[in-house]
C-alpha positions in Angstrom: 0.0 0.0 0.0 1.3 3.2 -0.6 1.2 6.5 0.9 0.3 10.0 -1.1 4.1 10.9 -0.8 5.0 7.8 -2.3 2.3 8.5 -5.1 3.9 11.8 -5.6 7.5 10.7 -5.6 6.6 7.9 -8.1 4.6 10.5 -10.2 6.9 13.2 -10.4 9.4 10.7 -12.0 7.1 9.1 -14.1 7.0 12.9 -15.8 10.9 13.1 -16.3 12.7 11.2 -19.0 14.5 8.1 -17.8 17.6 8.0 -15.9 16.5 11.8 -14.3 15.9 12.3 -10.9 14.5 14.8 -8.6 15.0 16.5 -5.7 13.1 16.1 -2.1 12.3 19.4 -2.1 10.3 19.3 -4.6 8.2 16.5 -3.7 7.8 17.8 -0.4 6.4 21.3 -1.9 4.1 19.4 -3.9 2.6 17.9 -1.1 2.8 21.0 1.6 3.6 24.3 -0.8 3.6 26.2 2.9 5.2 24.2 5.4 6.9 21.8 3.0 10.1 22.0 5.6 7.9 19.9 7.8 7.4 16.9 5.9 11.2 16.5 4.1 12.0 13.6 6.8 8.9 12.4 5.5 9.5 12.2 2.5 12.8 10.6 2.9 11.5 7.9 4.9 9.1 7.2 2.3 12.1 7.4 -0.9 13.9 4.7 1.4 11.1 2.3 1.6 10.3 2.8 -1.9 14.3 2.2 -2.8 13.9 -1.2 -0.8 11.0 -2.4 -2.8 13.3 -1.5 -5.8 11.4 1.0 -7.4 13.6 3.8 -7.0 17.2 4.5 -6.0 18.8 7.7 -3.6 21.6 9.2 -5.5 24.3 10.5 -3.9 26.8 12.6 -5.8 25.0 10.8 -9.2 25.7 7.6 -7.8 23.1 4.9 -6.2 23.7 4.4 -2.4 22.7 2.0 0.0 19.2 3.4 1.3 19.8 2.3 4.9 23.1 3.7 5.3 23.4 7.3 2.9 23.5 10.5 4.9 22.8 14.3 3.4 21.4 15.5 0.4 20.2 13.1 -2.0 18.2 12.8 -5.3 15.5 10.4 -6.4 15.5 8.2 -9.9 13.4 5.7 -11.1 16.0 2.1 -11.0 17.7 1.3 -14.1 19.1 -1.6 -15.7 22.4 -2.0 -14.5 21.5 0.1 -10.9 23.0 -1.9 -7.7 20.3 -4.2 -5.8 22.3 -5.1 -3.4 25.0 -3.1 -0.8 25.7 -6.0 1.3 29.2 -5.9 -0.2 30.1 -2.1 -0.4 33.2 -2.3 2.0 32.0 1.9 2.8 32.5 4.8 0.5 29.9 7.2 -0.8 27.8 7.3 1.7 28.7 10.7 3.5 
């Protein structure tokens, strides 16, 4: 079952070409255009569980990081061919 903020992150992408991503800002706004500070951790909670049912990826730098473990600002993409399912053996890195 989703939740509006994951119908909004989901639709916002669907409107982008492929391999584009957007910014939580954005989706929060959409959602809350007044108090849309309120809702960013939110939103991020709801782009991780979306990235561990594999239907999107956080981008950090332009790169896919592991959901559980990326820290500061981040992007949202629609997976790709090719995108990382697994982190289990990322040894650390782009996470910060």
């Amino acid at each position: 079952m989703s939740s509006p903020i994951q119908d909004t992150i989901l639709s916002q992408l669907a409107a982008l070409p492929e391999g584009k991503s957007i910014d939580p800002m954005n989706v929060a706004k959409a959602i809350q255009p007044e108090r849309w500070q309120q809702i960013l951790g939110h939103v991020r909670t709801n782009a991780i569980e979306l990235a561990r049912e594999g239907k999107v990826v956080i981008l950090r730098h332009n790169k896919p990081v592991n959901p559980e473990k990326f820290r500061g600002v981040y992007r949202i993409r629609t997976r790709l061919e090719g995108d990382p399912i697994s982190f289990e053996e990322e040894a650390g890195g782009d996470e910060d």
